[in-house]
VOSE-741292 format. One record per residue (C-alpha): residue number from 0; residue in one letter; x, y, z. Coordinates in steps of 0.5 Angstrom, whole numbers, always signed. Layout:
# VOSE-741292
    i  aa      u      v      w
  NUM   A      X      Y      Z
...
//
This chain:
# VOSE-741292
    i  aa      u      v      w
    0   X   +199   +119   +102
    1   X   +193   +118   +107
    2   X   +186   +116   +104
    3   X   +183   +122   +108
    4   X   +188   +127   +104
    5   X   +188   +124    +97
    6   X   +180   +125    +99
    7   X   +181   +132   +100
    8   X   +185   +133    +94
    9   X   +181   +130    +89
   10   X   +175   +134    +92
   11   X   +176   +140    +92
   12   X   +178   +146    +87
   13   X   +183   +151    +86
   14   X   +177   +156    +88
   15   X   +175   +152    +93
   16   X   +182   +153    +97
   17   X   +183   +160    +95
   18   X   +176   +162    +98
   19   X   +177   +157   +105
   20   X   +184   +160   +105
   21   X   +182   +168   +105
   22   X   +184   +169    +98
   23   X   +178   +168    +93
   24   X   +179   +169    +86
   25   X   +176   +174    +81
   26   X   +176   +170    +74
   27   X   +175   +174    +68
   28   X   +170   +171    +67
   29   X   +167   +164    +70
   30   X   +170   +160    +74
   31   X   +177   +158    +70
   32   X   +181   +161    +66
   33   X   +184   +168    +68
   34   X   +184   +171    +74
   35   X   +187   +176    +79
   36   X   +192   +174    +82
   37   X   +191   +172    +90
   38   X   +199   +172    +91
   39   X   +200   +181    +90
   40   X   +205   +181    +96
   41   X   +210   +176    +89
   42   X   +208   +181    +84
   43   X   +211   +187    +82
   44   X   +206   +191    +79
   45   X   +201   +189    +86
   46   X   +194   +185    +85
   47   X   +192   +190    +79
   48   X   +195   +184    +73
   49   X   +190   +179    +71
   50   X   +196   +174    +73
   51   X   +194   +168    +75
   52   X   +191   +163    +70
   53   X   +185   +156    +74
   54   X   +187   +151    +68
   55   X   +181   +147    +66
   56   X   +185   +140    +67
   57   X   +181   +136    +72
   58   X   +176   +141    +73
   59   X   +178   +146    +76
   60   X   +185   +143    +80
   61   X   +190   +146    +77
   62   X   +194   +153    +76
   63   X   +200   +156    +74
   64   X   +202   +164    +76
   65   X   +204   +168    +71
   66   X   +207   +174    +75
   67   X   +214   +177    +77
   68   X   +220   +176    +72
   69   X   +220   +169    +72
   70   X   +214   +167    +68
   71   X   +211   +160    +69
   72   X   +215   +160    +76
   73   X   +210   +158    +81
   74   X   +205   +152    +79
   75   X   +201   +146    +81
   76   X   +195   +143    +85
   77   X   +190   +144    +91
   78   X   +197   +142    +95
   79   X   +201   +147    +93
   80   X   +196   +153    +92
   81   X   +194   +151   +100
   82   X   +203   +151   +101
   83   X   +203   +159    +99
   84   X   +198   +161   +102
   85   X   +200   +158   +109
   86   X   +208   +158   +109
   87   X   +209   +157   +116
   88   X   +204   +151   +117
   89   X   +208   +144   +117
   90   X   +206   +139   +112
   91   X   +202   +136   +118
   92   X   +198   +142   +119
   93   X   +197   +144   +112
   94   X   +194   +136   +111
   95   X   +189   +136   +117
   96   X   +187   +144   +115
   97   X   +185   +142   +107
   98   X   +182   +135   +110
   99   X   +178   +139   +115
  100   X   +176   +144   +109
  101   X   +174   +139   +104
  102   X   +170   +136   +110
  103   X   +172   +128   +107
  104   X   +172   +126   +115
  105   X   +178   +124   +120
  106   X   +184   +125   +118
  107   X   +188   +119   +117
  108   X   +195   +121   +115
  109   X   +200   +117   +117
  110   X   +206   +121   +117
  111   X   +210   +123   +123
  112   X   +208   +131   +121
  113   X   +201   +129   +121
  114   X   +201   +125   +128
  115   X   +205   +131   +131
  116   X   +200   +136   +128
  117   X   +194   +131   +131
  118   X   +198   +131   +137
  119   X   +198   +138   +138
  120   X   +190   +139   +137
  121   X   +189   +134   +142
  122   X   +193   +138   +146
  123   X   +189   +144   +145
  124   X   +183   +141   +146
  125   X   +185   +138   +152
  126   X   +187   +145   +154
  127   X   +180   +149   +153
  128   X   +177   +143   +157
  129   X   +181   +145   +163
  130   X   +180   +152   +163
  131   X   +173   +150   +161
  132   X   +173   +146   +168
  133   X   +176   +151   +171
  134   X   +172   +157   +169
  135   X   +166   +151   +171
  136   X   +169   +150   +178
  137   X   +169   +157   +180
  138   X   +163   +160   +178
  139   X   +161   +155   +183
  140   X   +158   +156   +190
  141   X   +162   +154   +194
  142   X   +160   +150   +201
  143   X   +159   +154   +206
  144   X   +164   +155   +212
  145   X   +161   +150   +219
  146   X   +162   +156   +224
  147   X   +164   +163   +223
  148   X   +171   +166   +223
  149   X   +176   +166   +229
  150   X   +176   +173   +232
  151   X   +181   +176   +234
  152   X   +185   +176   +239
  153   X   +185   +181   +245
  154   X   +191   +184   +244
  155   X   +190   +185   +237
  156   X   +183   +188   +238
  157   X   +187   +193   +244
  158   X   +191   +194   +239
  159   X   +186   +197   +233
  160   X   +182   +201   +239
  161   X   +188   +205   +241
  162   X   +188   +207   +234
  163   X   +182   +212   +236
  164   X   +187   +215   +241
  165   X   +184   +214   +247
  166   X   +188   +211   +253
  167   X   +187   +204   +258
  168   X   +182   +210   +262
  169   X   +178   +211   +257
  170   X   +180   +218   +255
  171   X   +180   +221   +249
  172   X   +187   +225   +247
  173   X   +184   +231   +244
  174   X   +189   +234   +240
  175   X   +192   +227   +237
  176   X   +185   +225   +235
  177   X   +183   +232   +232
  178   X   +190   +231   +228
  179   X   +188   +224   +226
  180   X   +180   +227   +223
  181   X   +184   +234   +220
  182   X   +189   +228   +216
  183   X   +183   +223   +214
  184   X   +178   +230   +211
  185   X   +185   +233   +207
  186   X   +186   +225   +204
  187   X   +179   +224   +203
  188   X   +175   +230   +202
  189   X   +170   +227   +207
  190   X   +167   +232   +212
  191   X   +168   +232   +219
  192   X   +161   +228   +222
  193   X   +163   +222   +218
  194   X   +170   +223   +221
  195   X   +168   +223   +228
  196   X   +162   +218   +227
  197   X   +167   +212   +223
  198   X   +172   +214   +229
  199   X   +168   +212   +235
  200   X   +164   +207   +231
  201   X   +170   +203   +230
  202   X   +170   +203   +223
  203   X   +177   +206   +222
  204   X   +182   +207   +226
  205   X   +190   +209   +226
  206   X   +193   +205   +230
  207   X   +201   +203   +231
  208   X   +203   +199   +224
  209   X   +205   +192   +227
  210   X   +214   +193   +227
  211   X   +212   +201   +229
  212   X   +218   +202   +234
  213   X   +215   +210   +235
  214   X   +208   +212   +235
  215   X   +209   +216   +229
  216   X   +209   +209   +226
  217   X   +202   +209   +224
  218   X   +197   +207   +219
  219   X   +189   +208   +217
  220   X   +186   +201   +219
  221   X   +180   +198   +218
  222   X   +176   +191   +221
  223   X   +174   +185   +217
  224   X   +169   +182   +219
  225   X   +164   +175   +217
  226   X   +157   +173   +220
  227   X   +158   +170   +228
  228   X   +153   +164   +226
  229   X   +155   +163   +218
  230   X   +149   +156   +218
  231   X   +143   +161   +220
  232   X   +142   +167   +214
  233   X   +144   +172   +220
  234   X   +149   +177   +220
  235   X   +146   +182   +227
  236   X   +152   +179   +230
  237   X   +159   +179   +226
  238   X   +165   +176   +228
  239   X   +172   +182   +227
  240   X   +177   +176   +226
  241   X   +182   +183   +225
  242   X   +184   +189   +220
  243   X   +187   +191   +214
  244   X   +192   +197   +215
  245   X   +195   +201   +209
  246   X   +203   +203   +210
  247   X   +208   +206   +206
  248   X   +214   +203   +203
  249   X   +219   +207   +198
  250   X   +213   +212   +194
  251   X   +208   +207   +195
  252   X   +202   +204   +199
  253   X   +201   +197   +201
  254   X   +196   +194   +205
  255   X   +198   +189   +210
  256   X   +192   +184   +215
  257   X   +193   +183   +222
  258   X   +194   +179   +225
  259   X   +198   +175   +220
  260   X   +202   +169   +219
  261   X   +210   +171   +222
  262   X   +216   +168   +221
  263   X   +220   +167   +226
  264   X   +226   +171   +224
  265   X   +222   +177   +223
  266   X   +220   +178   +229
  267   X   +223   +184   +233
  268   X   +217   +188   +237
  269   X   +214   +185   +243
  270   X   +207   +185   +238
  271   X   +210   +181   +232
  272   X   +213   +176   +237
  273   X   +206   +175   +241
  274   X   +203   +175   +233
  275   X   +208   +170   +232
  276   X   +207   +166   +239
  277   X   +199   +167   +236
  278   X   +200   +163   +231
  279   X   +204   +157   +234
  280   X   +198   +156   +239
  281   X   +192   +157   +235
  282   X   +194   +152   +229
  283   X   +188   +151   +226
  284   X   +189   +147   +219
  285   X   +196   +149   +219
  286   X   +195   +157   +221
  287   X   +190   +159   +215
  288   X   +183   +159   +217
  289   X   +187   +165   +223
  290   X   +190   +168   +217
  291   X   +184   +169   +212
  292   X   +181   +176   +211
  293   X   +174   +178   +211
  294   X   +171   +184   +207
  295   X   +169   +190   +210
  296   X   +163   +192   +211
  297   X   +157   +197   +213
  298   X   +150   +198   +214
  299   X   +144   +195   +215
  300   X   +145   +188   +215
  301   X   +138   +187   +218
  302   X   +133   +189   +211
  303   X   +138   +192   +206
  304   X   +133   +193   +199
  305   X   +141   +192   +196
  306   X   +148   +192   +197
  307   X   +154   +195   +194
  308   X   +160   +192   +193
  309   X   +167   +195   +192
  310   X   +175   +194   +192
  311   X   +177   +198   +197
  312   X   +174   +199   +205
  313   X   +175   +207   +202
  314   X   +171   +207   +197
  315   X   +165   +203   +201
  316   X   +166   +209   +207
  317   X   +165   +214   +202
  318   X   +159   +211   +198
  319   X   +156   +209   +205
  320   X   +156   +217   +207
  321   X   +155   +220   +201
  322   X   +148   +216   +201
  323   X   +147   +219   +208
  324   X   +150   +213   +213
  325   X   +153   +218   +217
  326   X   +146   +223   +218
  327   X   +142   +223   +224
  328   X   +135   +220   +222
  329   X   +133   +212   +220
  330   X   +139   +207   +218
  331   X   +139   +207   +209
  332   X   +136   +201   +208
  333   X   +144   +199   +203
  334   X   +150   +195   +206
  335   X   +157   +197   +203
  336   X   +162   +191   +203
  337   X   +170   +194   +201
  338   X   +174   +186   +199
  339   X   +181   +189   +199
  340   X   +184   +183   +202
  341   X   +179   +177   +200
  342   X   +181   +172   +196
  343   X   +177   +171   +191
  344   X   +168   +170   +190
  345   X   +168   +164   +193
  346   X   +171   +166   +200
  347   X   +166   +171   +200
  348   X   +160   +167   +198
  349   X   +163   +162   +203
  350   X   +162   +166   +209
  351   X   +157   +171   +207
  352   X   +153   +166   +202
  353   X   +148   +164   +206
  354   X   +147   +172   +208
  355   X   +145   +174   +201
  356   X   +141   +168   +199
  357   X   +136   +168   +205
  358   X   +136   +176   +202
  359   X   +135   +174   +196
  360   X   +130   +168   +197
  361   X   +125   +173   +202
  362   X   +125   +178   +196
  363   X   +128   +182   +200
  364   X   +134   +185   +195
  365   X   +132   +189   +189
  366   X   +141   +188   +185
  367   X   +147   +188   +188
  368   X   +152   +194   +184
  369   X   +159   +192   +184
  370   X   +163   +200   +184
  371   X   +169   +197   +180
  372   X   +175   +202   +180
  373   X   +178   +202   +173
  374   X   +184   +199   +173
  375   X   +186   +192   +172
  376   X   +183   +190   +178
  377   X   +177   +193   +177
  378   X   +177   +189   +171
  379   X   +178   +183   +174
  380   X   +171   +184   +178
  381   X   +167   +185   +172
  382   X   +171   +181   +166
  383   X   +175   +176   +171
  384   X   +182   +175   +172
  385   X   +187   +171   +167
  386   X   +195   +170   +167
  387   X   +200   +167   +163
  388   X   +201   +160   +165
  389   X   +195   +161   +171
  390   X   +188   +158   +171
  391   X   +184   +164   +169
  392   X   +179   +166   +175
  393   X   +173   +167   +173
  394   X   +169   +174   +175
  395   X   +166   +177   +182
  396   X   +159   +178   +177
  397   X   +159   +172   +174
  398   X   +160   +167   +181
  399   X   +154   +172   +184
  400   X   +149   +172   +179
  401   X   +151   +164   +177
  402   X   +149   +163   +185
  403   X   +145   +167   +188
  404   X   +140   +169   +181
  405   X   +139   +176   +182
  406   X   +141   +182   +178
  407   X   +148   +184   +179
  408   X   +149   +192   +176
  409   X   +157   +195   +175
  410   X   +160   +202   +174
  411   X   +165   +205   +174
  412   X   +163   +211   +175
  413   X   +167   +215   +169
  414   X   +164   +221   +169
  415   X   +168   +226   +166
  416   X   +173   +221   +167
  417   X   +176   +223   +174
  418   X   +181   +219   +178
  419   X   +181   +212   +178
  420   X   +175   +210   +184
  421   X   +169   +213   +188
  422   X   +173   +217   +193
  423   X   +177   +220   +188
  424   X   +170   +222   +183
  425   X   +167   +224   +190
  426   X   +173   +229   +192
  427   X   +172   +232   +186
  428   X   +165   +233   +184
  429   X   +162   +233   +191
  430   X   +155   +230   +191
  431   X   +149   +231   +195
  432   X   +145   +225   +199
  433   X   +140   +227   +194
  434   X   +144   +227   +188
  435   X   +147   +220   +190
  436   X   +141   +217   +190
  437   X   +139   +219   +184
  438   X   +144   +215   +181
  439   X   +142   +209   +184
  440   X   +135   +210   +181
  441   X   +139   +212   +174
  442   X   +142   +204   +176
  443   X   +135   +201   +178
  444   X   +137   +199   +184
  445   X   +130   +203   +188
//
């Protein structure tokens, strides 16, 4: 037996590791003698017998449990007292844990229990300390992309603009356009000026999905976007690097960025084979930078007093008109970001960082609010994201607030618990411009 141990035994009473153990006695009377017992689950008449008996030998280190039908069954020390409070520990384990609870100093038990039992408390140790540093590491700004995204090819901006319904002339078919607008009202709750209006300011469109073989074949898309000169602060000039586009598979809805890296295999129509031929010819690092989403956005990007981020590009169109984005008059003063597609706080800080730090360093921005859905990812952008046997990734909130020291403010917008995102809480309540602004006072964002 190690010294440490034979220390711990010698110190501590029957008493001392009952309280550590989470079963402290209730003696008679003193602190020896009879007690309650602290095993009721071995008793037949529960915890209500004076059971138990501290016997006055040594101090207070020795004791004998009288309860059940076999009297005098179970007896002994500190070492066995803490051996039927914790069955499951291994011998290791139980010596490092009284050793700890005597505080008697490093544990120097030789045995191989022992060496396990330190071994797998390194390990842990060692553990935390990563995911500390992984924590650490991600809460970091990170260094600034040299030159903004690549745009996207003319191929595939033709291919998002005849989403609008308009032919290589220019003209406008009023009847699949119209059909377009009635679809978008129906889906989304949103009247018809903001239709038309995101329509021909290139804020959505509905073009062909990128393996479409019929001109039914189509879905709503949405550009991407990051500043042309990332370096300056500025964002007057945007670089498109492409589009975000929802299709359906089976019952559900799924999103795909175009352009996108193909396999060779997978290219049929004559638009995945140019992605495909794209790709090979503009192989930046391997393809990744041509292939890395951005975020949507819109509004001011001269003055906003603050900018709103949310999940989705829909949620970002409906917070932008329903402030009143859409109306004629003087452009709000907010600037809306939807992040379906980019990859994590740090691509976005990469690219839109120096934006919001020249923002914040001229006092221009008031907060950041973050409009989370409430779901798992929504979570993740308030909370932070972790994973069975993956790193965890620290919050959205967390990596701005670190970063660029202003205030970040998040709801989920759970008034009367309606739907799961802002389109569906503006569908089913109808709010008015003024109304939405009074709920940006209620957040302290003006």
């Amino acid at each position: 037996m190690g010294a440490g141990l034979q220390a711990a035994l010698d110190r501590l009473t029957i008493a001392e590791v009952a309280e550590a153990a989470g079963r402290p006695l209730r003696f008679v009377s003193g602190s020896m003698g009879l007690c309650t017992s602290p095993f009721p689950e071995y008793h037949e008449n529960g915890d209500k017998d004076a059971s138990f008996f501290v016997t006055p030998d040594n101090g207070g280190k020795g004791w004998v449990n009288y309860a059940g039908k076999n009297r005098f069954k179970q007896k002994g020390g500190a070492w066995d007292f803490a051996r039927e409070c914790f069955p499951d520990m291994t011998r290791g384990e139980l010596a490092v844990w009284l050793v700890d609870t005597a505080g008697t100093g490093i544990f120097d038990e030789k045995s191989p229990e022992a060496r396990a039992a330190q071994k797998r408390k390194n390990e842990e140790s060692a553990r935390l300390k990563r995911l500390q540093d992984q924590r650490e590491k991600g809460l970091k700004m990170p260094a600034f992309a040299s030159q903004g995204g690549i745009p996207w090819p003319d191929f595939v901006e033709d291919r998002f603009r005849n989403g609008s319904y308009s032919n290589s002339r220019g003209e406008v078919k009023l009847e699949d356009y119209n059909q377009a607008i009635e679809r978008l009202m129906e889906e989304r709750g949103w009247p018809y000026d903001w239709c038309d209006a995101a329509f021909q300011s290139g804020l959505i469109s509905r073009p062909l999905l990128p393996w479409a073989s019929t001109e039914k074949q189509r879905g709503w898309a949405f550009p991407v976007s990051c500043p042309a000169d990332v370096m300056s602060g500025e964002a007057n000039r945007l670089t498109t690097v492409g589009y975000h586009q929802r299709y359906e598979m089976g019952e559900g809805k799924q999103w795909i960025f175009v352009p996108y890296a193909i396999a060779t295999n997978k290219a049929r129509t004559g638009f995945q084979k140019r992605l495909l031929g794209y790709r090979n010819g503009y192989d930046l690092d391997g393809g990744a930078k041509m292939i890395e989403p951005m975020p949507f956005v819109v509004g001011d990007r001269e003055q906003p007093k603050f900018v709103i981020v949310t999940e989705g590009q829909w949620d970002a169109l409906t917070i932008y008109g329903a402030l009143g984005g859409f109306e004629d008059g003087d452009p709000i003063p907010v600037c809306v970001f939807g992040l379906r597609g980019v990859k994590n706080a740090g691509h976005f800080l990469r690219y839109w960082g120096p934006w919001l730090m020249r923002l914040q360093m001229a006092k221009q921005l008031s907060a950041i609010c973050i409009i989370a859905d409430r779901d798992t990812a929504g979570m993740a952008l308030v909370k932070g994201r972790s994973e069975p046997g993956k790193l965890p990734e620290p919050a959205f909130k967390d990596v701005l607030e670190r970063n660029l020291k202003t205030r970040v403010v998040c709801s989920w917008l759970s008034v009367r618990g309606v739907g799961k995102d802002f389109n569906d809480w503006y569908k089913a309540l109808g709010p008015t411009v003024s109304e939405m602004w009074v709920l940006l006072k209620c957040w302290k964002l003006i």
